[in-house]
Steps between C-alpha positions, in 0.01 A plus 500: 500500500575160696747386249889317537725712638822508623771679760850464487528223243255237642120511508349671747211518634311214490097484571365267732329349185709348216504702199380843419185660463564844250340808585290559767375794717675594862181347666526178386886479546496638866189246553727211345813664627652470228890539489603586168246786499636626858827528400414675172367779705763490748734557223271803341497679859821437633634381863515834629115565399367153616750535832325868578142338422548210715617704777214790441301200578615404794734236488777535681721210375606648239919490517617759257876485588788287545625193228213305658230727402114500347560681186463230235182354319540196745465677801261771390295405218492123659478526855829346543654801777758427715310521805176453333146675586281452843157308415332857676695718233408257215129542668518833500647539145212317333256676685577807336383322205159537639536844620555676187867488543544711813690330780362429874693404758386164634362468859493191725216409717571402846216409662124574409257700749133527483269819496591536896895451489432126601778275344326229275648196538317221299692214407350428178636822417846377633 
């Protein structure tokens, strides 16, 4: 339910989008993102839960310890970590999306080679 909410005394979090838009299914609030609904769940699961998922996942961010640490809805139901999350983890995290939830390790390509080990090097490729 993307409705008002609030954490310690003030409201919090706010949508990109003024106002609120009542109940809606996890699609549509992940495709909005959707704060208030992210933090709802965050609070249903727990920081140790969404900590373990995150780094299940492969990120490797994730700073668990310390008085500086990830373990609030900020951090982990936001995307507000401390050292915040690598564009190729945040890749590879969505992918999984696509692949039926199972995680692959992402891969870089270096160069490209044709049928005959020949390095193809075409700059409208470039």
């Amino acid at each position: 339910n993307d409705a008002k909410m609030s954490y310690g005394g003030e409201v919090w979090p706010k949508n990109w989008y003024s106002g609120y838009k009542g109940d809606m299914k996890l699609r549509k609030a992940v495709e909005q993102s959707v704060n208030t609904t992210a933090v709802k769940v965050y609070q249903q699961i727990g920081p140790d839960y969404s900590s373990s998922m995150l780094k299940k996942n492969g990120i490797t961010t994730v700073d668990d310890e310390g008085d500086a640490n990830d373990m609030n809805p900020a951090a982990l139901a936001l995307g507000g970590m401390t050292s915040g999350i690598s564009p190729l983890e945040m890749a590879a995290a969505y992918a999984m999306i696509a692949n039926d939830g199972t995680y692959i390790e992402p891969t870089f390509y270096t160069k490209v080679v044709d049928s005959n080990g020949k390095i193809i090097n075409n700059p409208k490729l470039l």
